[in-house]
VMD Tcl script that draws the C-alpha trace (Angstrom):
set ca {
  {-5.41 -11.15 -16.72}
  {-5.29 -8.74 -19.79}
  {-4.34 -11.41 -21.78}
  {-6.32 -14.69 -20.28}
  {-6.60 -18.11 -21.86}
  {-9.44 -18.88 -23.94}
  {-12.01 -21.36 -21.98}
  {-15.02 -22.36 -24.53}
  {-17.00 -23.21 -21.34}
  {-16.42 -19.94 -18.98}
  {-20.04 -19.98 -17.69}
  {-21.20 -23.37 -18.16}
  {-23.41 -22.59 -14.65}
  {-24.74 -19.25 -16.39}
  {-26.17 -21.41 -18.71}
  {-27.50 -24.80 -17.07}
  {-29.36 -24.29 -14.52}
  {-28.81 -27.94 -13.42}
  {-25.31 -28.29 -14.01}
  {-23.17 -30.19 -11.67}
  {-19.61 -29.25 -12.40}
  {-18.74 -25.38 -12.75}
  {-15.88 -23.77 -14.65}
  {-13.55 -21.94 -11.87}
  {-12.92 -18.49 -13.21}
  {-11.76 -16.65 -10.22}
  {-11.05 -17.59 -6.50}
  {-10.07 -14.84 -3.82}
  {-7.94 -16.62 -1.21}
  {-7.54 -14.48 2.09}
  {-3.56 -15.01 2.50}
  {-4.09 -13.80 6.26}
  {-6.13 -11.89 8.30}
  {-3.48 -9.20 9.31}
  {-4.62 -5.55 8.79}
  {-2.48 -2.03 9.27}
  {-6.63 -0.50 8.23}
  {-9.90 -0.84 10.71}
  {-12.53 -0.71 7.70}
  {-16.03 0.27 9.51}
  {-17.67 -2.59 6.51}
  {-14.76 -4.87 6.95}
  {-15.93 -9.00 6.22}
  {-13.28 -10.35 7.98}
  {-12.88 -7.68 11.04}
  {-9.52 -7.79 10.66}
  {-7.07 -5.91 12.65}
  {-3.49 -6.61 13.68}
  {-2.89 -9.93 14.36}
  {-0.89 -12.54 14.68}
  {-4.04 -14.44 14.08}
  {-3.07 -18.15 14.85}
  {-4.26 -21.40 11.86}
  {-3.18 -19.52 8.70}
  {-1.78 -21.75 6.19}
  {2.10 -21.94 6.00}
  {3.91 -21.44 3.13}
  {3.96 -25.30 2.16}
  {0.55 -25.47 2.17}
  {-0.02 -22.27 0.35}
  {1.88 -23.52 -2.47}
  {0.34 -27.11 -2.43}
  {-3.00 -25.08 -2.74}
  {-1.97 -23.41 -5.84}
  {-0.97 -26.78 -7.05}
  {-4.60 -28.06 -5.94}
  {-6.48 -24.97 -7.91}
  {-4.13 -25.32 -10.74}
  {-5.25 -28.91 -11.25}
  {-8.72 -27.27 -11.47}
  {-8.46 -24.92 -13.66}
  {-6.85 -21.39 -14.87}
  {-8.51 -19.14 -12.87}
  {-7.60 -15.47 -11.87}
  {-5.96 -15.87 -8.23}
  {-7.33 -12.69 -6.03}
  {-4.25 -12.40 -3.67}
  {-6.45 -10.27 -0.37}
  {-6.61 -9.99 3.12}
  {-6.70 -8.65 5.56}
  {-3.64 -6.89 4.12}
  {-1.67 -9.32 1.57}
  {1.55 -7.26 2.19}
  {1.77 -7.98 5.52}
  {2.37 -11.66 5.30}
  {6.18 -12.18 4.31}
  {6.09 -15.15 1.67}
  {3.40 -13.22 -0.42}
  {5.77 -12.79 -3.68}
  {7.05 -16.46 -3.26}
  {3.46 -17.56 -3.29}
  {2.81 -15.02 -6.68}
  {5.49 -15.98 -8.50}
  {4.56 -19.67 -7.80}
  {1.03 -19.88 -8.84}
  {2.29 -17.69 -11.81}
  {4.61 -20.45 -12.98}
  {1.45 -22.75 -12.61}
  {-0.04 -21.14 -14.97}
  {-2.79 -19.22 -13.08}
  {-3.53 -15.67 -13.20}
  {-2.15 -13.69 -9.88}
  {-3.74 -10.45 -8.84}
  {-3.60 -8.82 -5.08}
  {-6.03 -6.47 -3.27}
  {-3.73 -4.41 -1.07}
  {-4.87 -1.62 0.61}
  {-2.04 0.61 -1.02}
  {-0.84 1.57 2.45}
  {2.12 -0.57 2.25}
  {3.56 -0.36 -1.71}
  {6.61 1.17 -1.96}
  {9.01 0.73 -4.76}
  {10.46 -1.81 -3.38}
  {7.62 -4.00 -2.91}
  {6.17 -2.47 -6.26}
  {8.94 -4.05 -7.97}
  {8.86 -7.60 -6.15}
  {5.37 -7.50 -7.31}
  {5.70 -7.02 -11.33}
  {8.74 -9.21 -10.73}
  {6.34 -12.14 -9.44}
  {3.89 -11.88 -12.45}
  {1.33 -9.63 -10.44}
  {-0.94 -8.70 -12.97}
  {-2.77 -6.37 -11.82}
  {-4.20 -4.70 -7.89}
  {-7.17 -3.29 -6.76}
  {-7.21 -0.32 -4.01}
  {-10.49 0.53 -2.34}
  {-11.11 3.99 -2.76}
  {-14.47 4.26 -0.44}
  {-14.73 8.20 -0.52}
  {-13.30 10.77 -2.95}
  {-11.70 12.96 -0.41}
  {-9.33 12.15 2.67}
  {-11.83 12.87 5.13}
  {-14.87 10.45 3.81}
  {-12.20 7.90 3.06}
  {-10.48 7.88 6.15}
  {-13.67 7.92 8.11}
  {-14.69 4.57 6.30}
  {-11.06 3.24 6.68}
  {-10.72 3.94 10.42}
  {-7.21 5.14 10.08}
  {-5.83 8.91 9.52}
  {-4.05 9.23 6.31}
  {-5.28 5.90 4.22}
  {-6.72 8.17 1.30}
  {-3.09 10.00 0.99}
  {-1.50 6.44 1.80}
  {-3.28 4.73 -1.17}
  {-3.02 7.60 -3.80}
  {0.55 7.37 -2.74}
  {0.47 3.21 -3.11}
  {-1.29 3.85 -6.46}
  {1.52 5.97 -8.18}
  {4.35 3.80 -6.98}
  {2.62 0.36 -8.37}
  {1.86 2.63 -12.04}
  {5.69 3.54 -11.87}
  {6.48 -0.15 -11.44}
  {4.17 -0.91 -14.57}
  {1.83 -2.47 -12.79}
  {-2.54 -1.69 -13.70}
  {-4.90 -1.32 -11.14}
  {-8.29 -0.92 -10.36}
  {-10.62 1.03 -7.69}
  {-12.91 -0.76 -5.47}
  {-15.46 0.91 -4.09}
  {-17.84 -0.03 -1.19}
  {-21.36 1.50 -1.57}
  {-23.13 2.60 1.61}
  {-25.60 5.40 2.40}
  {-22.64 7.60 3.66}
  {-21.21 7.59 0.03}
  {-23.43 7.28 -2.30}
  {-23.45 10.77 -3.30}
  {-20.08 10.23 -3.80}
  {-19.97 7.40 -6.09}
  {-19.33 9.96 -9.58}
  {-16.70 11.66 -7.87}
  {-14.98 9.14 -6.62}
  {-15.18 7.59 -10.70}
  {-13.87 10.70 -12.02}
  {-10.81 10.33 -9.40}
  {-10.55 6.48 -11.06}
  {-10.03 7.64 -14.49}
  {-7.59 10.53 -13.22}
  {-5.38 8.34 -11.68}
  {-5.15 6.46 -14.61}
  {-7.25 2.93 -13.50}
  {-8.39 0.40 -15.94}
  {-11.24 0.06 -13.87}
  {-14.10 0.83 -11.44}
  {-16.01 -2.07 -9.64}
  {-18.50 -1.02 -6.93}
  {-19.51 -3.90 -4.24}
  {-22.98 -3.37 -2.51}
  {-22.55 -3.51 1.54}
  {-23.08 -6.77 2.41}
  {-23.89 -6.45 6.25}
  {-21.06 -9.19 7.29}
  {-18.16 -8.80 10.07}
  {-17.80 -5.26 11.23}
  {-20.57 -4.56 7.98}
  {-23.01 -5.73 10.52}
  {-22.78 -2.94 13.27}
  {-23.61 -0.76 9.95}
  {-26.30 -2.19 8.43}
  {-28.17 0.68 9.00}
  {-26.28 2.22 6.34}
  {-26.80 -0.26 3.55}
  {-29.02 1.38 0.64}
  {-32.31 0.88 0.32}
  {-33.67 -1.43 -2.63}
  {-34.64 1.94 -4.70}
  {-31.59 3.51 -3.94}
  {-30.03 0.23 -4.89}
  {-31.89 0.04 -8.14}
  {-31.40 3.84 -8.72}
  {-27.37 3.24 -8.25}
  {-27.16 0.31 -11.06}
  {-29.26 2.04 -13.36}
  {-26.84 5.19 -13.00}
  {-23.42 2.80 -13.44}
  {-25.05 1.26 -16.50}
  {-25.52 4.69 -18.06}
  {-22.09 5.34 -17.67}
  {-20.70 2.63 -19.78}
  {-20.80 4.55 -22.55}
  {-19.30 7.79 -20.84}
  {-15.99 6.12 -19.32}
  {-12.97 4.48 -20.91}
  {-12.86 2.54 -17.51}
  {-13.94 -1.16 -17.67}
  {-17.31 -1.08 -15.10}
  {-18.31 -4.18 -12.94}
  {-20.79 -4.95 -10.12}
  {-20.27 -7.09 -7.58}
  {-22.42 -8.26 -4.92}
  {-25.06 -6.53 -7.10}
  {-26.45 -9.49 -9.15}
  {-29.21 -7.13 -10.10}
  {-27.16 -5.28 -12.26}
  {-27.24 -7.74 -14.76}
  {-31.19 -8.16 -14.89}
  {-30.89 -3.90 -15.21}
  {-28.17 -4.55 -18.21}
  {-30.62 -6.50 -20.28}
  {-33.87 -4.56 -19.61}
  {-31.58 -1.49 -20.48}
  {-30.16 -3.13 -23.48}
  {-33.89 -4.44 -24.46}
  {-35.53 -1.09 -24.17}
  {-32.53 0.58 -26.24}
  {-32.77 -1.98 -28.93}
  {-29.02 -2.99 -27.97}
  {-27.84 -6.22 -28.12}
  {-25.69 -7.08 -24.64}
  {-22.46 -7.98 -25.00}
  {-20.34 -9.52 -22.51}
  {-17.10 -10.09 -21.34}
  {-16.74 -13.36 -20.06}
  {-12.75 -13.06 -19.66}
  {-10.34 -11.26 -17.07}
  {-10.90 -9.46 -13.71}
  {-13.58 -7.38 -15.50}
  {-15.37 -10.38 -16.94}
  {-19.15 -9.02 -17.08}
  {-21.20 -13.01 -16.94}
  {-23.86 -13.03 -14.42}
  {-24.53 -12.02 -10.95}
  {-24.03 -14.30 -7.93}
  {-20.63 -16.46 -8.73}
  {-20.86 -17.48 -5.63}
  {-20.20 -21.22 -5.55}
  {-20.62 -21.54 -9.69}
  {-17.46 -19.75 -11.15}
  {-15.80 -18.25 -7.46}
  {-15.19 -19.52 -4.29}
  {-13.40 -17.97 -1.60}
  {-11.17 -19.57 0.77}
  {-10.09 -17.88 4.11}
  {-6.68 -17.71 5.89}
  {-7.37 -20.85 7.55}
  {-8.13 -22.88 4.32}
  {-12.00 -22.95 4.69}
  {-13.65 -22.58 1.57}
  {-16.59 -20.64 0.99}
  {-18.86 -20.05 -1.69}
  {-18.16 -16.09 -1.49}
  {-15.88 -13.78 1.50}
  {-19.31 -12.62 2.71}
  {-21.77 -15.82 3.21}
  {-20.24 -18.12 6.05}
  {-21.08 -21.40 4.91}
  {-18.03 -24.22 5.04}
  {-17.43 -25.93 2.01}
  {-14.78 -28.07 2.85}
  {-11.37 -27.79 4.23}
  {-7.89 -27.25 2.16}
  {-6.23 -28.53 4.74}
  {-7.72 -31.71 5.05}
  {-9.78 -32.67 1.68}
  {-8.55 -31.83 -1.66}
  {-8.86 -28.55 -3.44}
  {-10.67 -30.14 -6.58}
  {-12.77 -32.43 -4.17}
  {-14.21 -29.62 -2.32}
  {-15.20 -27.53 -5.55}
  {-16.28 -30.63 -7.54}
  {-18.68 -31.69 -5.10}
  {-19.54 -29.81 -2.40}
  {-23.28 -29.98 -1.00}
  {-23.71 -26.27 -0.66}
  {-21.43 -25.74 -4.14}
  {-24.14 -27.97 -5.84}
  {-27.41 -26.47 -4.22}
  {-25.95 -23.33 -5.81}
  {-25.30 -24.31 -9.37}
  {-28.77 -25.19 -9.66}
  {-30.88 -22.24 -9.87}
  {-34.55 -23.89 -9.87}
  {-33.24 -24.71 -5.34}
  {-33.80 -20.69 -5.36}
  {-36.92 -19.98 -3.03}
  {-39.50 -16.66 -3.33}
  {-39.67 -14.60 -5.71}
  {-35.90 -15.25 -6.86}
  {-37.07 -18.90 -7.18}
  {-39.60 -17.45 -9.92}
  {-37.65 -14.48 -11.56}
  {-37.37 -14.34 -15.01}
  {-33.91 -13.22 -14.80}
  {-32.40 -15.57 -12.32}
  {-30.19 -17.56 -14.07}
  {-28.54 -13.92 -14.73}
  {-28.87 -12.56 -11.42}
  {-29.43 -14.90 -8.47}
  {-29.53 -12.66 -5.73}
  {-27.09 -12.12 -3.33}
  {-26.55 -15.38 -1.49}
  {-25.20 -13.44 1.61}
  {-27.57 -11.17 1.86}
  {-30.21 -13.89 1.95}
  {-27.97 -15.82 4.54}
  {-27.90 -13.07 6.55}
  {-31.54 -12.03 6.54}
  {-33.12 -14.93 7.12}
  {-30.29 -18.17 7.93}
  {-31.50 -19.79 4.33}
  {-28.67 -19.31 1.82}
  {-31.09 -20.17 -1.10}
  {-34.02 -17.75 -0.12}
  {-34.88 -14.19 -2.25}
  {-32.50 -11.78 -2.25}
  {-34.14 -8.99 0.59}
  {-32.35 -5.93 -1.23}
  {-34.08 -6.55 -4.63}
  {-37.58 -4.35 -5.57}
  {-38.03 -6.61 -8.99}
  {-41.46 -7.89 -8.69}
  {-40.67 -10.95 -11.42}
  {-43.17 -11.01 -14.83}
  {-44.85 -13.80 -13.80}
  {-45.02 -17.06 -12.20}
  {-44.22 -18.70 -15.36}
  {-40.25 -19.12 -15.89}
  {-38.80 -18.34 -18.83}
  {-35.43 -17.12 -19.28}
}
mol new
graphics top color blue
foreach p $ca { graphics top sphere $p radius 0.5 }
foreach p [lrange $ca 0 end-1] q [lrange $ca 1 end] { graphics top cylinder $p $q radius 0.2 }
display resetview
């Protein structure tokens, strides 16, 4: 992850519009769909299971062999909670002898130095913790569970001890926005690497809050404020599920007479906005694959087409990777080979994975397409 092979053709999607094939830079696999947490936005509404279909540990590692074949992408060990299923380590340390880049998304409930240890021990590179409020109470509250914020502060300190990095996640809804600088100044206090924020996308339990999902000015009003600390921050920033952040960091960049550079490697890799389908996939506890956690569309099945199959030629993959299938104004945006739109929060609005993003105020330049 800190220290990721060089890949001349990271984005080739971010820069054909029409290309078929589609370098695979990250893939978040849910391991299972166990929880010890109730999250009020969670995608998968997971809770304690046993939930029944989730892959065994054969065909977990045969997966990793499948990706692997693929490509040398980041592996985004989640959940659920990734802890809670008891070949997790044997499953790091496997895809890390493959050669791919391991990295959970625990809830930091669960670390202790025990498992701390098993994970630096398996080549875990680095977590992420969601920190969705900057006090106990407002974190809790969004958790669902007494004593999460104190649990993963706790989690945090015993994975630094074991040497491992980590990042904060953090979940923006109307309840927290305020919130948002705090919550980065506890980041860089606790020693993270990095901050990346995730718009609500109003999937799973997200749905029975969607009237807490930001408006498109508050939206814009956010990214505009998380570009402008870039320069303030030692932490390495990143939006996600907020493709217009990367229209906002080149009309920023043009205005200020900066040139835009980008980081195309590691967790923190800064290439365009939607990777849904073009550089990530997701695949869920039962081995469906999905172009992202939050839009619901089957790619294909692990368990009974190959890994490399699926990603090399899925319909819905291949609708993706080219940008001129994207309808309204998204279809017509100057700036949607960069951004895209949220594919889920198209899917969601109106059942049409390819239509305009509904959370986006960008009224494009003109019907002419240049960019």
């Amino acid at each position: 992850m800190t220290h990721p092979h060089s890949h001349n053709n990271t984005d080739i999607a971010a820069h054909h519009g029409n290309s078929k094939t589609s370098s695979l830079r990250l893939v978040a696999w849910e391991t299972t769909r166990n929880c010890n947490l109730s999250c009020v936005h969670c995608r998968a509404s997971a809770t304690r299971g046993p939930y029944t279909g989730e892959l065994d540990t054969e065909s977990a590692l045969k997966l990793l062999d499948q990706i692997a074949e693929v490509g040398e992408p980041i592996i985004i060990l989640t959940g659920g909670e990734p802890l809670l299923r008891p070949d997790i380590f044997e499953i790091a340390s496997y895809g890390t002898q493959q050669g791919l880049r391991m990295v959970m998304a625990p809830n930091g409930t669960l670390i202790t130095d025990k498992t701390a240890r098993q994970m630096a021990d398996s080549g875990i590179k680095r977590i992420s913790v969601s920190l969705d409020g900057a006090t106990a109470e407002s974190h809790d509250r969004f958790r669902g569970v007494e004593g999460a914020f104190e649990g993963a502060l706790k989690g945090i300190n015993t994975a630094v001890n074991a040497g491992i990095e980590f990042q904060i996640n953090t979940t923006i809804t109307k309840t927290n926005l305020d919130q948002i600088p705090a919550i980065m100044e506890l980041a860089m206090k606790l020693g993270a690497v990095a901050h990346h924020i995730f718009l609500l996308v109003p999937t799973g339990r997200g749905k029975y809050i969607v009237d807490q999902e930001i408006t498109s000015e508050e939206y814009e009003k956010t990214l505009n404020w998380f570009y402008e600390q870039r320069e303030k921050t030692p932490l390495q920033l990143k939006a996600t599920c907020a493709p217009h952040y990367y229209r906002i960091l080149r009309q920023r960049a043009k205005k200020e007479g900066k040139t835009v550079t980008f980081k195309t490697h590691g967790l923190d890799a800064v290439t365009r906005g939607c990777l849904g389908g073009t550089g990530f996939c997701f695949i869920s506890h039962r081995g469906v694959v999905q172009p992202c956690g939050f839009l619901d569309l089957n790619c294909g099945d692990v368990t009974k087409t190959s890994f490399a199959d699926i990603w090399n030629t899925s319909e819905h993959f291949l609708s993706l990777r080219n940008f001129t299938n994207l309808k309204g104004k998204c279809g017509i945006c100057e700036y949607r080979k960069v951004c895209g739109g949220c594919r889920a929060r198209a899917y969601e609005a109106t059942g049409d994975f390819l239509a305009e993003e509904p959370l986006c105020s960008y009224q494009p330049m003109s019907r002419g397409y240049s960019a």
